[in-house]
Structure formats: C-alpha cells, structure tokens
Biopython code that builds the backbone (N, CA, C, O; Angstrom):
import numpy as np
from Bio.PDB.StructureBuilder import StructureBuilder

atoms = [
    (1, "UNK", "N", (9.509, -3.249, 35.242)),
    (1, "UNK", "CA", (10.137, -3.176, 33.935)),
    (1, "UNK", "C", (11.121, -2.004, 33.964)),
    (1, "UNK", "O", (10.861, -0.880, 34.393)),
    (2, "UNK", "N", (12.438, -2.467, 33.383)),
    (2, "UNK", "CA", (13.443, -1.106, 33.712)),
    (2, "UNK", "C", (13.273, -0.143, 32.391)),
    (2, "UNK", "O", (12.367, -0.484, 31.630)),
    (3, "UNK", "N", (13.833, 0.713, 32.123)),
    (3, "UNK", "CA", (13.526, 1.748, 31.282)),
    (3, "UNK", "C", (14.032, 0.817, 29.842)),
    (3, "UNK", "O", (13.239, 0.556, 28.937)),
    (4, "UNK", "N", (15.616, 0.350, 29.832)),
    (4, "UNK", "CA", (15.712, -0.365, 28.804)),
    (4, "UNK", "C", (14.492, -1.250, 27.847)),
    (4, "UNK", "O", (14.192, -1.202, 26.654)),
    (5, "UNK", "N", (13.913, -2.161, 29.160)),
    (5, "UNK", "CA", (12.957, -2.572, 28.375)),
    (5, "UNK", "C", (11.911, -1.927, 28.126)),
    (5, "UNK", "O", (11.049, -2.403, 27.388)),
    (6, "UNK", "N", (11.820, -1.024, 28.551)),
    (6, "UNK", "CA", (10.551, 0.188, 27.967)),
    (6, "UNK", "C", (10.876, -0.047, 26.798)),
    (6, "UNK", "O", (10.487, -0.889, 25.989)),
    (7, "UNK", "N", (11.826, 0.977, 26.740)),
    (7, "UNK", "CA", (12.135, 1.443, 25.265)),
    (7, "UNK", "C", (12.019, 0.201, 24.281)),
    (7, "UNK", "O", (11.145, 0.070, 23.424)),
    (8, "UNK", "N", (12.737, -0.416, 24.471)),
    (8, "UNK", "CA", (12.153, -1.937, 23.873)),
    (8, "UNK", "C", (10.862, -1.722, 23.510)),
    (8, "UNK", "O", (10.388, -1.216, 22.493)),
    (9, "UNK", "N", (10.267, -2.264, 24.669)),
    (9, "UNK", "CA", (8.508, -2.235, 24.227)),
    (9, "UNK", "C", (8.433, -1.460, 23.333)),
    (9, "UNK", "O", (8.253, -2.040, 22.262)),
    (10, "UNK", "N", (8.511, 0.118, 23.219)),
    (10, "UNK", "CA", (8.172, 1.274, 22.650)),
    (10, "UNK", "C", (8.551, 0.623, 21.086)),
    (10, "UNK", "O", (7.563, 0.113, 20.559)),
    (11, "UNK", "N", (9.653, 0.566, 20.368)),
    (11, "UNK", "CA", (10.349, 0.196, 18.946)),
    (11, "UNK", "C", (9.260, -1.109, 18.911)),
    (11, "UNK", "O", (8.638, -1.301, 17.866)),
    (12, "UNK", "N", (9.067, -1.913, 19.965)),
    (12, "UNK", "CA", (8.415, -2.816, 18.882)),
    (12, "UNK", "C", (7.109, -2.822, 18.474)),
    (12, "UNK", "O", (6.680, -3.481, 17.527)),
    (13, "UNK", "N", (6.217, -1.807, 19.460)),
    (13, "UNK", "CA", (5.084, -1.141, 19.478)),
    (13, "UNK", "C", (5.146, -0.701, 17.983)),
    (13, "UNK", "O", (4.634, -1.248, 17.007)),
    (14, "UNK", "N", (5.947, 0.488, 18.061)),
    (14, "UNK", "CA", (6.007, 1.635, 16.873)),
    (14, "UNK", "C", (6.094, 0.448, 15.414)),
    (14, "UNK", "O", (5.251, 0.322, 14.525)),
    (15, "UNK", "N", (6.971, -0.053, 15.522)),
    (15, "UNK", "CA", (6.927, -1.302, 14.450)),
    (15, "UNK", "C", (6.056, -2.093, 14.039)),
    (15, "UNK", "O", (6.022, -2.647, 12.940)),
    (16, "UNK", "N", (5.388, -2.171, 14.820)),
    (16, "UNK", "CA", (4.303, -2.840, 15.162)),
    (16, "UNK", "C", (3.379, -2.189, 14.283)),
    (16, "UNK", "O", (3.047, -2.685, 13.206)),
    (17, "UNK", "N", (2.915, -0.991, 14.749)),
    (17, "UNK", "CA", (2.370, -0.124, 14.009)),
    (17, "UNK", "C", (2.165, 0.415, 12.621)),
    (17, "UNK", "O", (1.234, 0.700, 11.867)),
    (18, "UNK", "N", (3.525, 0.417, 12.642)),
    (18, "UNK", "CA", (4.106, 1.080, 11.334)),
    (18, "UNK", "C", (3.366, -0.266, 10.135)),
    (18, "UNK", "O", (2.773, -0.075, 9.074)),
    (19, "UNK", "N", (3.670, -1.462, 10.765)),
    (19, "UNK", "CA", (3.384, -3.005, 10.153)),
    (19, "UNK", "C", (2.051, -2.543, 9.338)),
    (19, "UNK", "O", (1.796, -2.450, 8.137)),
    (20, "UNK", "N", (1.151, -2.240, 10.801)),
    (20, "UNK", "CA", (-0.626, -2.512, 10.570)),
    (20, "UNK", "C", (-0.585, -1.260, 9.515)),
    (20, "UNK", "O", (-0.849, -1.579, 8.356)),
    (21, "UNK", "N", (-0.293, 0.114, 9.755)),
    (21, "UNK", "CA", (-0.722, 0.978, 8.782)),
    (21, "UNK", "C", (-0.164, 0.732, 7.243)),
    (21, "UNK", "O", (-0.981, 1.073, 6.387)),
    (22, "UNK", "N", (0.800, 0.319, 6.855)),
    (22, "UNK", "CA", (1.302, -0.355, 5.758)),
    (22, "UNK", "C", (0.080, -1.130, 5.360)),
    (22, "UNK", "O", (-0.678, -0.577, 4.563)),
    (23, "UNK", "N", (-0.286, -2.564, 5.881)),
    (23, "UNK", "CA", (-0.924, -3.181, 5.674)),
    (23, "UNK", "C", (-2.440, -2.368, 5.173)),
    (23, "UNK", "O", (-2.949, -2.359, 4.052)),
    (24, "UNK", "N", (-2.925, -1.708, 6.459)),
    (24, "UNK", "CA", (-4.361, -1.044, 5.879)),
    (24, "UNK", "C", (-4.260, -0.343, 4.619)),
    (24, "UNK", "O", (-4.987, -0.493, 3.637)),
    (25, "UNK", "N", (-3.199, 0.502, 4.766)),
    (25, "UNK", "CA", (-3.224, 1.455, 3.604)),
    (25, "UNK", "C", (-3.085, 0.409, 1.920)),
    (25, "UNK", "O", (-3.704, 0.459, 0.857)),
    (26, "UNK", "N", (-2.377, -0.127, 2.244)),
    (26, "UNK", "CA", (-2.439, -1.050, 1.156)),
    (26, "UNK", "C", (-3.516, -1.935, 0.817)),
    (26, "UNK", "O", (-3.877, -2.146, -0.340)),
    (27, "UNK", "N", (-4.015, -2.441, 1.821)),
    (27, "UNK", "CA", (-5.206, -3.410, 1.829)),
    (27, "UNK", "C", (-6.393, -2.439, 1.172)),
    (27, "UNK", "O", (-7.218, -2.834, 0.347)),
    (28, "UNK", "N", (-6.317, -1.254, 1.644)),
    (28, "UNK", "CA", (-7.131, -0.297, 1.448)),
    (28, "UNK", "C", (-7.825, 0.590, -0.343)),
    (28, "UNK", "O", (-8.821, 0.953, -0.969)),
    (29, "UNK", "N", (-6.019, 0.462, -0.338)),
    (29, "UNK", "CA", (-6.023, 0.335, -1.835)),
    (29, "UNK", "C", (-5.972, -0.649, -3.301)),
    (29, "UNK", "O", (-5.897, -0.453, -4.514)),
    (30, "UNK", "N", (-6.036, -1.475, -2.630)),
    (30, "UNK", "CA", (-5.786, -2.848, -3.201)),
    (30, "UNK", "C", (-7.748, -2.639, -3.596)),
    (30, "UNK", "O", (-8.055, -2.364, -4.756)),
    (31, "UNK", "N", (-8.477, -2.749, -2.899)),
    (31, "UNK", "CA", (-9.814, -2.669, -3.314)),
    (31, "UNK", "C", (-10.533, -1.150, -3.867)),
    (31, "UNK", "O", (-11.619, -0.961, -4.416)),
    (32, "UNK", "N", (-9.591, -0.308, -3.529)),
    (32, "UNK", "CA", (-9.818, 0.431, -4.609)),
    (32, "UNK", "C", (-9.492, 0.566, -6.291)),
    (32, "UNK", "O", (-10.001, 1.332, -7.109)),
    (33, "UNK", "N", (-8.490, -0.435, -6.466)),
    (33, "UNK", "CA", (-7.972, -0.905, -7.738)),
    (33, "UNK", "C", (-8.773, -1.590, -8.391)),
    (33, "UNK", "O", (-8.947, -1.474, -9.604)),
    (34, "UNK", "N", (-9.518, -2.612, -7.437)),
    (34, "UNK", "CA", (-10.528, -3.550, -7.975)),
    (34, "UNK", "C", (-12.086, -2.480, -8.126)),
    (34, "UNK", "O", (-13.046, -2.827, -8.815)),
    (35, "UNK", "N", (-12.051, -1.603, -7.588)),
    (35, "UNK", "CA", (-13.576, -0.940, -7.803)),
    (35, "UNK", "C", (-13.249, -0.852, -8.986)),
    (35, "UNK", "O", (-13.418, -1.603, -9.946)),
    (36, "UNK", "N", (-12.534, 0.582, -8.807)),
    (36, "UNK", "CA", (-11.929, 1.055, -10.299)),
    (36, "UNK", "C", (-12.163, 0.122, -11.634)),
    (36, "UNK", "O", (-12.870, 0.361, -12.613)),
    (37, "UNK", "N", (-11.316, -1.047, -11.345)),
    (37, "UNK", "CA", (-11.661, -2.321, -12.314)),
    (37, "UNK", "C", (-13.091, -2.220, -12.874)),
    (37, "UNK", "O", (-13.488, -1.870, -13.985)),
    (38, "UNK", "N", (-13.699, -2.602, -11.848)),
    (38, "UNK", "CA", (-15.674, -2.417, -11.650)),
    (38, "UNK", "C", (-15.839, -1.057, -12.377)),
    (38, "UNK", "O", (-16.530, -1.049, -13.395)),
    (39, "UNK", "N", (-15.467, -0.311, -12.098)),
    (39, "UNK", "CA", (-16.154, 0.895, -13.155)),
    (39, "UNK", "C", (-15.944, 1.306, -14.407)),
    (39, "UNK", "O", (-16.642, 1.927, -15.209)),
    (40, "UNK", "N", (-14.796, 0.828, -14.445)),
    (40, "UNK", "CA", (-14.270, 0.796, -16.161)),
    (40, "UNK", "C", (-14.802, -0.178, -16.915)),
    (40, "UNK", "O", (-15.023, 0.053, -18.104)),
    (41, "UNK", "N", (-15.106, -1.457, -16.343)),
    (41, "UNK", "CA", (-15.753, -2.454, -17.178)),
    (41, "UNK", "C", (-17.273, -1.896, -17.210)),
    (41, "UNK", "O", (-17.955, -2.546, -18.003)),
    (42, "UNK", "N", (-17.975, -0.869, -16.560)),
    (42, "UNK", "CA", (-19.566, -0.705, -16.434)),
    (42, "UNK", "C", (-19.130, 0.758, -17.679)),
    (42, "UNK", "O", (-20.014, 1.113, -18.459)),
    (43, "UNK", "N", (-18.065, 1.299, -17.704)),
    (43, "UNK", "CA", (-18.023, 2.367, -18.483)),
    (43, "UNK", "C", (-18.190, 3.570, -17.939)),
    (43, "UNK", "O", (-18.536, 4.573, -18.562)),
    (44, "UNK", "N", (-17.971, 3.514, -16.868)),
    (44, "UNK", "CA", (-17.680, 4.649, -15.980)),
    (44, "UNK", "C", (-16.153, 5.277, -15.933)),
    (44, "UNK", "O", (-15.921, 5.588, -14.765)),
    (45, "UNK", "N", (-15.385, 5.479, -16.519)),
    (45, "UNK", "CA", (-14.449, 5.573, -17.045)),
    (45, "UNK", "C", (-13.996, 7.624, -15.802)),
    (45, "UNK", "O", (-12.993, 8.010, -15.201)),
    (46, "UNK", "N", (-14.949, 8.047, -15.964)),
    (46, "UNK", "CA", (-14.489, 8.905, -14.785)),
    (46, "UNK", "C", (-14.124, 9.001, -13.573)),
    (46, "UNK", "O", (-13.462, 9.764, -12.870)),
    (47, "UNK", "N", (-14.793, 7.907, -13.470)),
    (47, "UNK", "CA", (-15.337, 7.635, -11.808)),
    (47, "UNK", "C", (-14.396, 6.200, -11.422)),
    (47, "UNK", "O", (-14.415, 5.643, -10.325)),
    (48, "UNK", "N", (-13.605, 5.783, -12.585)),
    (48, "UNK", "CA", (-12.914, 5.030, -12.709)),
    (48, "UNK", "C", (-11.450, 5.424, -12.618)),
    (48, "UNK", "O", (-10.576, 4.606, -12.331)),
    (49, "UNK", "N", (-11.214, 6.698, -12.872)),
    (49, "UNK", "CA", (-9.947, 7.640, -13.014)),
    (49, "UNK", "C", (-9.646, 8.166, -11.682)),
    (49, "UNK", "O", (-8.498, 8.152, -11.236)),
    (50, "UNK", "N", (-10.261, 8.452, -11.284)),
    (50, "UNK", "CA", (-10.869, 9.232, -9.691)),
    (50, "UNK", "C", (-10.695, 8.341, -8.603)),
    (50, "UNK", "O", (-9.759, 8.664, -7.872)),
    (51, "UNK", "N", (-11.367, 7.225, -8.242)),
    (51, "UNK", "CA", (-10.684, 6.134, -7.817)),
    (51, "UNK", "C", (-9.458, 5.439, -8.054)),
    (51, "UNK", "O", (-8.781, 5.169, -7.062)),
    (52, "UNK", "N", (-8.994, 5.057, -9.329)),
    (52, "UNK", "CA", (-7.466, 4.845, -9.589)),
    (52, "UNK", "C", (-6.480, 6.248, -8.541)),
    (52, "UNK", "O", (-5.530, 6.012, -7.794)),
    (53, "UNK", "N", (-7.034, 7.500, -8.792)),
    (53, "UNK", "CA", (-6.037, 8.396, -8.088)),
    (53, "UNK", "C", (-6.035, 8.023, -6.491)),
    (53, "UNK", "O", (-5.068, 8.054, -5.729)),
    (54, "UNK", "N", (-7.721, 7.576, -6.128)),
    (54, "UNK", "CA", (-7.499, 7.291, -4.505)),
    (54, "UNK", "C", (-6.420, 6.492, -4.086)),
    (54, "UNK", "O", (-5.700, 6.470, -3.087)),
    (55, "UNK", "N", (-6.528, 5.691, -5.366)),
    (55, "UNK", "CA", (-5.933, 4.248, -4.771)),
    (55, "UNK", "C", (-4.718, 4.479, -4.345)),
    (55, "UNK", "O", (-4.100, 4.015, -3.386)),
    (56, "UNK", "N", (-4.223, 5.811, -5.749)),
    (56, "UNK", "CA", (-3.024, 5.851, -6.057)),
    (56, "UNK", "C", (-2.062, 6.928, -4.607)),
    (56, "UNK", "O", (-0.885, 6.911, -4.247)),
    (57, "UNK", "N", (-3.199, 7.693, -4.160)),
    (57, "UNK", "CA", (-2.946, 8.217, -2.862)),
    (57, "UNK", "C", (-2.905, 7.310, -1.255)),
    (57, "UNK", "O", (-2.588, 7.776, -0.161)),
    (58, "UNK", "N", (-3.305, 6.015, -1.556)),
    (58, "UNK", "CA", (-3.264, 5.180, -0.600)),
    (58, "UNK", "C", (-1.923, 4.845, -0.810)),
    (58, "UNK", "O", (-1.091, 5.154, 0.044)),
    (59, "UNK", "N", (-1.660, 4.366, -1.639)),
    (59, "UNK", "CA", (-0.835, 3.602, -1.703)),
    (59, "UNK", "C", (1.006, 4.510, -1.833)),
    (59, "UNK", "O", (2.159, 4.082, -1.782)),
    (60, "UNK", "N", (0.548, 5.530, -1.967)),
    (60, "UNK", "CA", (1.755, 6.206, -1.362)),
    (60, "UNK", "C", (1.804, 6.286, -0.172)),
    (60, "UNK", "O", (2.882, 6.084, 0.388)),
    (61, "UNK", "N", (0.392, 6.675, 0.733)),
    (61, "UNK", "CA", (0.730, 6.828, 2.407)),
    (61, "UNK", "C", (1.663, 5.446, 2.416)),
    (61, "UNK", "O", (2.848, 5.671, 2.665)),
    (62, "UNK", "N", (1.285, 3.937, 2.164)),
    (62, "UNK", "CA", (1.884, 3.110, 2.482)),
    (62, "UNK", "C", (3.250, 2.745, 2.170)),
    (62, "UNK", "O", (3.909, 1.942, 2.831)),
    (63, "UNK", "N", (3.693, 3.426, 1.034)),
    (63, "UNK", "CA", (5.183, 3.334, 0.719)),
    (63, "UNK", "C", (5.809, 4.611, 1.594)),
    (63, "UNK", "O", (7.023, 4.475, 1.750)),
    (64, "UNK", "N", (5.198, 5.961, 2.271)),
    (64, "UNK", "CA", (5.986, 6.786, 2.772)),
    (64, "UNK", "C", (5.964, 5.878, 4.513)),
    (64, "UNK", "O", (6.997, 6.104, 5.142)),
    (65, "UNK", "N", (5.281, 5.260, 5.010)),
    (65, "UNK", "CA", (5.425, 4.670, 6.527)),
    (65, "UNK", "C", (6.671, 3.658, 5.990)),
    (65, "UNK", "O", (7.532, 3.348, 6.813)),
    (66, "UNK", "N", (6.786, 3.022, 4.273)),
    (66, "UNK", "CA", (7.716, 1.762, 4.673)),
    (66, "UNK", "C", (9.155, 3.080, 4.239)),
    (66, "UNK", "O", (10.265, 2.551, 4.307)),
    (67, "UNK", "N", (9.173, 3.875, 4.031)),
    (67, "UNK", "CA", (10.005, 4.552, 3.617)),
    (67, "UNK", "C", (10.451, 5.541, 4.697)),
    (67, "UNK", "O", (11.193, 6.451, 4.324)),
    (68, "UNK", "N", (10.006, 5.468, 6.317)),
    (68, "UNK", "CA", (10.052, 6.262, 7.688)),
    (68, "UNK", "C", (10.817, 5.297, 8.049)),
    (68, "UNK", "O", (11.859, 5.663, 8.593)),
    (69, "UNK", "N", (10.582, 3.598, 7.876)),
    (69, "UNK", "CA", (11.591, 2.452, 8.804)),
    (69, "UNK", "C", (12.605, 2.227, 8.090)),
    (69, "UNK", "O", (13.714, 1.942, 8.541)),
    (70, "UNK", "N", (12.197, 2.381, 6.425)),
    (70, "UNK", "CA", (14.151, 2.069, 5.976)),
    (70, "UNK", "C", (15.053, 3.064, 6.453)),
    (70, "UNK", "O", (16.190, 2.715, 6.770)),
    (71, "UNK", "N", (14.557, 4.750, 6.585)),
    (71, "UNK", "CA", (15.337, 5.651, 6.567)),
    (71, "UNK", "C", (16.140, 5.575, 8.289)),
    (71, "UNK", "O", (17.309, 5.889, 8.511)),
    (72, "UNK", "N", (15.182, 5.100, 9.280)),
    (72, "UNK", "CA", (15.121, 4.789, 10.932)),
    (72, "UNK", "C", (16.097, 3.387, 10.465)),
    (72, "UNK", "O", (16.561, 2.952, 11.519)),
    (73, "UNK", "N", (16.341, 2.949, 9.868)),
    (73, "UNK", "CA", (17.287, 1.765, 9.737)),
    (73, "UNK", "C", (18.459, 2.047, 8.989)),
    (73, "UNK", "O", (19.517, 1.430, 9.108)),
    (74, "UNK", "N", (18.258, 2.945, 8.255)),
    (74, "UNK", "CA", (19.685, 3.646, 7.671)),
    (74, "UNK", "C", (20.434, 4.888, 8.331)),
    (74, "UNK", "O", (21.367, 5.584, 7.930)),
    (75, "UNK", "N", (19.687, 4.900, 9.471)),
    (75, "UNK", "CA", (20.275, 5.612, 10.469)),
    (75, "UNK", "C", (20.990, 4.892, 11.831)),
    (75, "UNK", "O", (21.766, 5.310, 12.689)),
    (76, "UNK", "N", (20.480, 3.898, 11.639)),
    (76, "UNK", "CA", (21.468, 2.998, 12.731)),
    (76, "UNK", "C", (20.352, 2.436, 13.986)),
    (76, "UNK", "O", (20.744, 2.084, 15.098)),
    (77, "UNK", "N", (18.971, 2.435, 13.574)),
    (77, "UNK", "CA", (18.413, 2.404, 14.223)),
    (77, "UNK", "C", (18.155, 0.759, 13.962)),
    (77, "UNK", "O", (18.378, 0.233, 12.872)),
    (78, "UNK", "N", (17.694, 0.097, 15.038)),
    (78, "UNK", "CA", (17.474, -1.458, 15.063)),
    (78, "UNK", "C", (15.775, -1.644, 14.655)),
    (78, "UNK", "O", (14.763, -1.506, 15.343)),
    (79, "UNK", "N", (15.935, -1.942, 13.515)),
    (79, "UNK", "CA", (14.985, -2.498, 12.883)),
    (79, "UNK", "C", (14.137, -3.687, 13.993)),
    (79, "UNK", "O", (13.247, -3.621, 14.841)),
    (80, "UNK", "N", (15.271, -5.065, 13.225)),
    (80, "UNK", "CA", (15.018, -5.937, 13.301)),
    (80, "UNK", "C", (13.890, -6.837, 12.324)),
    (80, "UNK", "O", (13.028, -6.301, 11.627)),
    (81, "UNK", "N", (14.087, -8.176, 12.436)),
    (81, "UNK", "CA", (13.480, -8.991, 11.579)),
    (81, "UNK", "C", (11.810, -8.940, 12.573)),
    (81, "UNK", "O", (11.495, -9.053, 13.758)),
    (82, "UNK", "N", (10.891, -8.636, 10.893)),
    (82, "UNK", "CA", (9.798, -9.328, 12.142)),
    (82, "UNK", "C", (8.994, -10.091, 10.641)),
    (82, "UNK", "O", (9.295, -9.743, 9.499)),
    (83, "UNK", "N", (8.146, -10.963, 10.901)),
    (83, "UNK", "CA", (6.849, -11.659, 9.925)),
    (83, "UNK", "C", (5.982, -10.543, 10.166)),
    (83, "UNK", "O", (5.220, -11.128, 9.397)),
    (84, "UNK", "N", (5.654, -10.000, 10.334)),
    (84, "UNK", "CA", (4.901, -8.664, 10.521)),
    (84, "UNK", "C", (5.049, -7.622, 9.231)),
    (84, "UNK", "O", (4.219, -7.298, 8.380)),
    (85, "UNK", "N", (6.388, -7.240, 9.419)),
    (85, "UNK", "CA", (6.798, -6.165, 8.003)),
    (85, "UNK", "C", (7.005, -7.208, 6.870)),
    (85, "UNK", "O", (6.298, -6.983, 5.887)),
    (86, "UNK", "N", (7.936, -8.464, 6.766)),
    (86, "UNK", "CA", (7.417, -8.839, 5.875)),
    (86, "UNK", "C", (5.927, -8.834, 4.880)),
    (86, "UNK", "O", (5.569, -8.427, 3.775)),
    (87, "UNK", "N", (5.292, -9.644, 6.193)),
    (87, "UNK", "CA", (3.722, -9.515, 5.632)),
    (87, "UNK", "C", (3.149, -7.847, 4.688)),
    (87, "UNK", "O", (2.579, -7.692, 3.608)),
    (88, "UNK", "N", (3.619, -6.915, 5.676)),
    (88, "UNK", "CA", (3.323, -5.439, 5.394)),
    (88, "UNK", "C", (4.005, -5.767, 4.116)),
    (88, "UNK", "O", (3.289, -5.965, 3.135)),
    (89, "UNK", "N", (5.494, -5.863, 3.978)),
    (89, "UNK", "CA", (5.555, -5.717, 2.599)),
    (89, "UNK", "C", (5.327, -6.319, 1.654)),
    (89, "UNK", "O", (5.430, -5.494, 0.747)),
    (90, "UNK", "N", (5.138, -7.016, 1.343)),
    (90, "UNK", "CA", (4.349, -8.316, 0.839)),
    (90, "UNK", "C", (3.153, -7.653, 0.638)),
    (90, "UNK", "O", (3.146, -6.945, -0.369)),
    (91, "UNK", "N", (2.201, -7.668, 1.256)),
    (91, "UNK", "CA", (0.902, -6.455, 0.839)),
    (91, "UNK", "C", (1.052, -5.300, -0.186)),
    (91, "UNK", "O", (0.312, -5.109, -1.151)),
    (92, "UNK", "N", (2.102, -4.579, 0.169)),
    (92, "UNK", "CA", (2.509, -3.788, -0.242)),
    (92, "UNK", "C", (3.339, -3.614, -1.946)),
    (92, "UNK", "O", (3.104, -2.842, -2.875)),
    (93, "UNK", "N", (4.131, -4.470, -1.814)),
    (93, "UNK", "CA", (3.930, -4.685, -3.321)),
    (93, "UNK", "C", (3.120, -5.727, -4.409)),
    (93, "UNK", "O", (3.045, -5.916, -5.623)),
    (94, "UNK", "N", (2.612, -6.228, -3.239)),
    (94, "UNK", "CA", (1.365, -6.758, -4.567)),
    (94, "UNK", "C", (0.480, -6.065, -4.865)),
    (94, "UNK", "O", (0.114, -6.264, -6.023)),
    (95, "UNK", "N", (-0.385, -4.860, -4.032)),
    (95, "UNK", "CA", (-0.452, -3.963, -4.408)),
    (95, "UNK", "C", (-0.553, -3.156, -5.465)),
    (95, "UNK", "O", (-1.530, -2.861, -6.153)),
    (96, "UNK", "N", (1.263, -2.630, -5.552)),
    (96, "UNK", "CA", (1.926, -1.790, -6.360)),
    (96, "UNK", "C", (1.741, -3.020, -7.785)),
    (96, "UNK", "O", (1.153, -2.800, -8.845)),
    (97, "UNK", "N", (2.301, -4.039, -7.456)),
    (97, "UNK", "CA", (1.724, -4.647, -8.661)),
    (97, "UNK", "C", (0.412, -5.135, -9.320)),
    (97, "UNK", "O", (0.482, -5.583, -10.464)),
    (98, "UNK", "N", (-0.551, -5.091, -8.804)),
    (98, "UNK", "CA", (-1.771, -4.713, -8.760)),
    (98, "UNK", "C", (-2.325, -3.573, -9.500)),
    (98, "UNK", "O", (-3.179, -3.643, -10.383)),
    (99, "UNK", "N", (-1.575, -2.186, -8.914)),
    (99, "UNK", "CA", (-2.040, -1.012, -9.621)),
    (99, "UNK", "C", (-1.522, -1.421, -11.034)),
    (99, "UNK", "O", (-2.379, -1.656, -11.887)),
    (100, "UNK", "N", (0.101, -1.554, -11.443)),
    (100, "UNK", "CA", (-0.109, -1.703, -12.933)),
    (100, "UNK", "C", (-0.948, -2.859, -13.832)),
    (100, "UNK", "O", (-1.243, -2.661, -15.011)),
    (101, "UNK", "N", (-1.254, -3.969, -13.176)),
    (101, "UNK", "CA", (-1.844, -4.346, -14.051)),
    (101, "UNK", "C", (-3.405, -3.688, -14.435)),
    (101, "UNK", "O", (-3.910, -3.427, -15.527)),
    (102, "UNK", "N", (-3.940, -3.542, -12.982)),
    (102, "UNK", "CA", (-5.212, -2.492, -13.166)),
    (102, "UNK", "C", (-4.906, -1.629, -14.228)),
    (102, "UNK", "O", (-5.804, -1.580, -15.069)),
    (103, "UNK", "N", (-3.850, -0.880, -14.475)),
    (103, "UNK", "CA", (-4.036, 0.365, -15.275)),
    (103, "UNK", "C", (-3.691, -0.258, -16.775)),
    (103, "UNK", "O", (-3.749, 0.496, -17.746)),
    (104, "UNK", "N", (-3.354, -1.564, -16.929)),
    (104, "UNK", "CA", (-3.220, -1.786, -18.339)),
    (104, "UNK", "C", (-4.184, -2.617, -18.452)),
    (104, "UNK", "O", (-4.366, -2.980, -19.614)),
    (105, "UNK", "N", (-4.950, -3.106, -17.602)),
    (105, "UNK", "CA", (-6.370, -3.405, -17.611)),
    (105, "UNK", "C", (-7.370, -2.664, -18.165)),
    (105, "UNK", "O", (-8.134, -3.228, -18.949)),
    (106, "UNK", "N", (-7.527, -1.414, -17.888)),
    (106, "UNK", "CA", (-8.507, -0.246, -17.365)),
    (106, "UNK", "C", (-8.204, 0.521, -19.254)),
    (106, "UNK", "O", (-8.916, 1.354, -19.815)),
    (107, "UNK", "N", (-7.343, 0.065, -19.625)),
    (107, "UNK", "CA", (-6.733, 0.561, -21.240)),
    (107, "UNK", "C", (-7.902, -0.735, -22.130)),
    (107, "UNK", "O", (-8.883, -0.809, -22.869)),
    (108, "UNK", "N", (-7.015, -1.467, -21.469)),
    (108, "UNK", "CA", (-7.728, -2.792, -22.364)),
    (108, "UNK", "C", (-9.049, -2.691, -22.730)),
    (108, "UNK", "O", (-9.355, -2.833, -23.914)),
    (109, "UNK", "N", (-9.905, -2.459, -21.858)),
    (109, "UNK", "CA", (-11.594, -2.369, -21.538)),
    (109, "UNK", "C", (-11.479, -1.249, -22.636)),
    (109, "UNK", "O", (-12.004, -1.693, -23.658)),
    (110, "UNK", "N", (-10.954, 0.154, -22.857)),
    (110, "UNK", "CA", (-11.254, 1.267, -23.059)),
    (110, "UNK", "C", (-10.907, 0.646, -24.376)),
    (110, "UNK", "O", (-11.906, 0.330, -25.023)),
    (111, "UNK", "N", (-10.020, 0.446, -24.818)),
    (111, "UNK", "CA", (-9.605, -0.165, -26.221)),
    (111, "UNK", "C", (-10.890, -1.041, -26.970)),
    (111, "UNK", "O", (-11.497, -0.575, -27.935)),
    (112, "UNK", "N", (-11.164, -2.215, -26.442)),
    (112, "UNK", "CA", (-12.071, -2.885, -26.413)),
    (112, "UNK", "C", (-13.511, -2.104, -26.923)),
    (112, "UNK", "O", (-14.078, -2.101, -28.016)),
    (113, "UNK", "N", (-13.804, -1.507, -25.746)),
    (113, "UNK", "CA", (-15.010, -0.374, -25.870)),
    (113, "UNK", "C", (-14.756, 0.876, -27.191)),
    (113, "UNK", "O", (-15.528, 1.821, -27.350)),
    (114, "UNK", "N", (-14.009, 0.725, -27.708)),
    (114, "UNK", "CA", (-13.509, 2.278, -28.712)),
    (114, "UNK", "C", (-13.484, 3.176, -28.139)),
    (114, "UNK", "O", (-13.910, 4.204, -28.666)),
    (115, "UNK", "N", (-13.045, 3.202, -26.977)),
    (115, "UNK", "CA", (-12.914, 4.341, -26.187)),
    (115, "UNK", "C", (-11.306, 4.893, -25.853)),
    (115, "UNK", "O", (-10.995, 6.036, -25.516)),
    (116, "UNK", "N", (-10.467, 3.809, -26.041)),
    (116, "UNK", "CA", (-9.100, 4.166, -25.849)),
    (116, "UNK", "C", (-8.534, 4.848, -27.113)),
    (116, "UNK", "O", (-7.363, 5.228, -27.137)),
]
sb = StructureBuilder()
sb.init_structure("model")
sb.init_model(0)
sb.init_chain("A")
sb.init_seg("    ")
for serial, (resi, resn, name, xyz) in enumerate(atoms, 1):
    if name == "N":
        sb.init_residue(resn, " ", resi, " ")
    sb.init_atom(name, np.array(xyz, "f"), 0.0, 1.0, " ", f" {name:<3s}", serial, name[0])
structure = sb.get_structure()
C-alpha cells in the first residue's frame, strides 16, 4: 500500500469514527431523555433535571465531533459523502429533537401534577 493510500485509509478511518462517536453520544442521550421522561412522570422531578442536563451534555459532545468535520470540510479538507454520517446525523438530530419535545413534555407532567 503506497503512502497515498494510507492516508486514504487514515480520513476514512477518522470518519469513520467520528460517524460511531456521533452516533453513541447521541444514542446515548437519546435514552437519557427517555429516563428523564420516566422520572418526571414517577415525580422525581430532581432526578429528572439532572438527567435532562446529562443528556444535555451528551448531546453536545455529539454536535462538537459533527462540528470538528464541518470545520475539516470548511477548510478544504475532503469530507466526502458517506451513509455513515448521514446515519450519524440523522441520530443526531432526532435526538436534538427529542430533547425539545422531552422538555415540553417534562412541563406538561409538572403542569398536570400542580407542580409547574
């Protein structure tokens, strides 16, 4: 393998990568949205706040990795198309859309309960 295609390998590795940690981190938080859910409906409403922040710290790691390849692509660097980052992003903002409905969820319950 000549060095060219190293490097090759290497970008699609790193991409590669970049894909899966997007994905976990999001996947990651995606079920922390739904605990959260779970604890606000039991009335745990602290422990419900606390988790919303995990989530809410997941889910930034995953927008700062998709926010390392736009900036590596607005630098002239070759992306490229993959079903991979799609997928990642795709995770990724359902997610993000996920968290808001959770949080006007997580009102609702509290409203509901006389607690909001």
């Amino acid at each position: 393998m000549n060095t060219e295609e190293q490097g090759a390998n290497n970008e699609k590795l790193n991409l590669e990568e970049a894909c899966f940690r997007i994905i976990a981190f999001s996947g990651e938080a995606f079920a922390k949205l739904m605990e959260a859910l779970k604890l606000c409906r039991n009335d745990d409403y602290a422990g419900a706040e606390k988790t919303m922040e995990e989530a809410s710290d997941l889910l930034n790691q995953a927008h700062n990795v998709h926010t390392e390849l736009l900036v590596k692509e607005a630098n002239g660097e070759e992306i490229g198309y993959s079903v991979l980052l799609t997928h990642a992003q795709d995770n990724m903002m359902n997610t993000i859309l996920a968290k808001t409905f959770t949080e006007e969820m997580m009102e609702m319950y509290k409203a509901l309960k006389g607690r909001g």
